[in-house]
C-alpha positions in Angstrom: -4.0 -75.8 111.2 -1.9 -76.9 114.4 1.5 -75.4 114.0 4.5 -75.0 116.5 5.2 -71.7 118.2 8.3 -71.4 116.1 6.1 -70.7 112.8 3.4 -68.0 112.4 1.1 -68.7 109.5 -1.7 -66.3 108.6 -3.9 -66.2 104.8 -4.4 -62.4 103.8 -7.4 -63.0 100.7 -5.0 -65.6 98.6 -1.7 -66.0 100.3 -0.5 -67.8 103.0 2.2 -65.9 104.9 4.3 -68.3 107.0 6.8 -66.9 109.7 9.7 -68.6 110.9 9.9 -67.6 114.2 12.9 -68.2 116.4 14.3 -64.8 116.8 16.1 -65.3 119.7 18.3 -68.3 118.2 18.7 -66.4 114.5 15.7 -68.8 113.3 17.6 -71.4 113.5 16.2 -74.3 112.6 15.1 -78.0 114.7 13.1 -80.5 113.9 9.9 -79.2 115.4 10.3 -76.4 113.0 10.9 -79.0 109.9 7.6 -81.2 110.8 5.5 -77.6 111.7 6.8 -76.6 108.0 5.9 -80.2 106.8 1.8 -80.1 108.2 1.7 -76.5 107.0 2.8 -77.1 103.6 1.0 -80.7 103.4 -2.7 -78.3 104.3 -2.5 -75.2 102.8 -6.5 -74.1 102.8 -8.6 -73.9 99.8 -8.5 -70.6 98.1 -4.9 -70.4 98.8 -2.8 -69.9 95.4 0.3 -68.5 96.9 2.3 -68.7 99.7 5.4 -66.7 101.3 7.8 -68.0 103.2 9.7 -65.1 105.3 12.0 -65.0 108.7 11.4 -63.0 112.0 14.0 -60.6 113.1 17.3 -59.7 111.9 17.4 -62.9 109.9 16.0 -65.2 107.3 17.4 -68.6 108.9 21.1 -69.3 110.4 20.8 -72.5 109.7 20.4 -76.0 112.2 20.3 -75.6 115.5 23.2 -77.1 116.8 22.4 -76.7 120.2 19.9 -79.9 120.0 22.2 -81.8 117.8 22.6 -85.6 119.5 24.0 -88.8 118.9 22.8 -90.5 115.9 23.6 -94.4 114.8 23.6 -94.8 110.8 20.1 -95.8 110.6 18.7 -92.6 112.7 20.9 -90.1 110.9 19.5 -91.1 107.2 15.8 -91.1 108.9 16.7 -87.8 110.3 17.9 -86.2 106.9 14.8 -88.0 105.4 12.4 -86.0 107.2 13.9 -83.2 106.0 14.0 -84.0 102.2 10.1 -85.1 103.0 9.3 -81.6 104.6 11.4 -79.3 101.6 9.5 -81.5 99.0 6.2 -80.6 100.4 7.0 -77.1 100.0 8.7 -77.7 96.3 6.0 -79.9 94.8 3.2 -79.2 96.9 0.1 -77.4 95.9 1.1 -73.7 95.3 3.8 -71.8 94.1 5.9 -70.8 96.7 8.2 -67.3 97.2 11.3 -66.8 99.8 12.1 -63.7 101.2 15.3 -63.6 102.2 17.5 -61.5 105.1 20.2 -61.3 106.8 21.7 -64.8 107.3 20.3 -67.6 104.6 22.5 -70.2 106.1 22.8 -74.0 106.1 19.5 -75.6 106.3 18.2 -72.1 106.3 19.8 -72.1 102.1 17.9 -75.1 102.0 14.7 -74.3 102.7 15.1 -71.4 100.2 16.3 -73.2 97.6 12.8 -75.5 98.2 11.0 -72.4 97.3 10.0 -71.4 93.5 11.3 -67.8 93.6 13.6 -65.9 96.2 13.5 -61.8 96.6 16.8 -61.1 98.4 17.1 -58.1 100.9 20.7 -56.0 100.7 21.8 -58.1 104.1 21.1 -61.3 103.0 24.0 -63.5 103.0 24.7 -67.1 102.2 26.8 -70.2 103.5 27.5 -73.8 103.8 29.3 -73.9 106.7 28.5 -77.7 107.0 32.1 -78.7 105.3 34.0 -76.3 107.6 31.9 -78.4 110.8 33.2 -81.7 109.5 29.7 -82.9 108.0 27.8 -82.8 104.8 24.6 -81.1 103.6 21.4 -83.4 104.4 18.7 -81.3 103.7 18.3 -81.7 99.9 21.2 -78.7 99.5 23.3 -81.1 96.8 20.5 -81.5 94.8 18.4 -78.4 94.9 21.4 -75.8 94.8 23.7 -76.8 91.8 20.4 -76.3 89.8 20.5 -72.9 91.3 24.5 -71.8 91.3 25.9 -74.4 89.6 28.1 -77.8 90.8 31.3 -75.7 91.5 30.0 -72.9 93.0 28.4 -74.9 95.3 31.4 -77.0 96.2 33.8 -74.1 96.6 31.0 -72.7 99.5 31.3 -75.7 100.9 35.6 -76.1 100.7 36.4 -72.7 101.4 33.5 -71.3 104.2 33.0 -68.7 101.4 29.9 -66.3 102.1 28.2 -64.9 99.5 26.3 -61.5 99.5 23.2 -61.1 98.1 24.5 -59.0 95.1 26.8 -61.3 94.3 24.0 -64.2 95.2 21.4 -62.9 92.6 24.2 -62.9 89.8 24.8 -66.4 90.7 21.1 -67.4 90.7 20.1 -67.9 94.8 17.3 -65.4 94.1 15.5 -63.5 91.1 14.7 -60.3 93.1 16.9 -58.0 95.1 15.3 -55.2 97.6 16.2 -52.4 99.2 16.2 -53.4 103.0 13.4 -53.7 104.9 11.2 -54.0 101.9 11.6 -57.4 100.9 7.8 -58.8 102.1 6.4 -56.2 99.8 7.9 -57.7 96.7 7.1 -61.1 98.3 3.5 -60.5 98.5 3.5 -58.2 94.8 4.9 -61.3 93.2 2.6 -63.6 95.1 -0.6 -61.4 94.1 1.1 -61.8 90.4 0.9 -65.7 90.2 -2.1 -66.1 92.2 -3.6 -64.6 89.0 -1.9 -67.2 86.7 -4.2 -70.1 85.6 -4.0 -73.1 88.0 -2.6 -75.4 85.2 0.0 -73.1 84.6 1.2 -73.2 87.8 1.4 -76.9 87.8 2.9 -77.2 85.3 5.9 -74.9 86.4 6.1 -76.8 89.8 5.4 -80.3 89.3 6.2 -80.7 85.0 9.4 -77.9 84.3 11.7 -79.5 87.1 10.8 -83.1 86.0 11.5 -81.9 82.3 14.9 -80.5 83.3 16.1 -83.5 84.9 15.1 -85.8 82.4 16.6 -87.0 78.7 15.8 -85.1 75.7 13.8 -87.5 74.1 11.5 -87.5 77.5 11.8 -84.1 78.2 10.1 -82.9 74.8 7.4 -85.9 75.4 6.2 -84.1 79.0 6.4 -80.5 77.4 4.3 -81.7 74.3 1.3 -83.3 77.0 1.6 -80.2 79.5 1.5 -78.0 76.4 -1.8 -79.6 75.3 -3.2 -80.2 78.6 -3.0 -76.4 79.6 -3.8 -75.0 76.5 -7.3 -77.4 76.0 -8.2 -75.6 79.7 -11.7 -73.5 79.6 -9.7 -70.8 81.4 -6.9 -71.0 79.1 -8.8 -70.6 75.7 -11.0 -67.2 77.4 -7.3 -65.8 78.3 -6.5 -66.9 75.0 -9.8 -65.3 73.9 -9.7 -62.0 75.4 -6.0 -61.0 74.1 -6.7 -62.0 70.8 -10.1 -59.9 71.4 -7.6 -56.5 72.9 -9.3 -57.3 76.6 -6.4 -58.3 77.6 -2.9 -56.5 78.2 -0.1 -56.9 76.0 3.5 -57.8 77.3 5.1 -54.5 78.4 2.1 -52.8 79.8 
């Protein structure tokens, strides 16, 4: 796998570990980092069932690099915000589940990427921002669609109005991540909660990337349609019925334990 010196990828037994790694400029991101996040997630290797997605140094990711920001006509700025949305969906509905670990700054396209992921453990510096509307421009990363799923629509707006940042206490009682931990020790919860989906069945997983978000965003009548065929689908699965098996058979462990 080719990637630019700006990420560090390495596979420990099932999980891919992939580093941003731009210290020096807060990870911030450009668009060698988008396309080296764009081949990595397009070729994760076989026996691969989880990857984490984490930042080097004191940050997660500050956001665009503003520093190679250049003239753009209207054509070239929608391609340019089109390789992102390409690159983020590669990580959303690509082939394995994906978990963020987030630190200090989770900012602008540096939210975004995060918000690509399928789970988020925040560290007690994380902190999050949109400072896009306070810089005159808009979001073009896939932030308007991805976050209000997360925060909801006017949460996301007043980030944008006011230049609000939000902490990562109050972030995981707003829904930017699941998992909040103690500093420093973020990467371990990554890689526990990695270890814990590797272990799910294949077509569970799936179905939580590629069928749940596709069920959310459509109709009722659609929506119950998709649930009723993944529902059958996973559950006719060899591996589902021996899970299915050994529980019923007290092999397997009951919720709590």
């Amino acid at each position: 796998m080719k990637t630019p010196a700006s990420l560090i990828v390495e596979q420990k037994d099932e999980i891919l570990l992939v580093k941003i790694n731009r210290p020096e400029k807060r990870n911030a991101i450009n668009d060698e980092l988008v396309l080296g996040i764009e081949s990595v997630f397009s070729t994760i290797p076989a026996g691969v069932k989880c990857a984490i997605i984490y930042g080097e140094g004191q940050h997660f990711s500050a956001g665009l690099d503003l520093s190679e920001l250049k003239e753009r006509n209207i054509i070239e700025g929608l391609h340019h915000s089109r390789m992102w949305h390409r690159a983020l969906e590669k990580i959303q509905f690509g082939t394995v589940p994906v978990v963020a670990v987030l630190h200090g700054a989770c900012v602008g396209g540096g939210l975004e990427i995060a918000s690509a992921c399928h789970i988020r453990v925040a560290e007690q510096s994380t902190f999050y921002a949109l400072p896009e509307g306070q810089r005159g421009i808009f979001v073009g990363g896939g932030a308007s669609v991805r976050l209000p799923k997360l925060i909801g629509m006017a949460r996301m707006a007043d980030m944008m109005f006011t230049g609000r940042v939000i902490s990562a206490e109050e972030g995981i009682l707003m829904g930017f991540s699941q998992y909040l931990a103690s500093e420093g020790n973020g990467l371990e919860k990554g890689i526990e909660l990695a270890k814990k989906i590797a272990q799910n069945a294949e077509t569970t997983n799936y179905a939580l990337m590629h069928v749940l978000p596709r069920i959310v965003d459509s109709g009722q009548t659609e929506g119950l349609m998709m649930e009723s065929l993944i529902a059958t689908i996973s559950s006719s699965s060899p591996e589902a019925k021996k899970r299915l098996n050994d529980f019923l058979e007290g092999r397997a462990k009951k919720v709590g334990e």
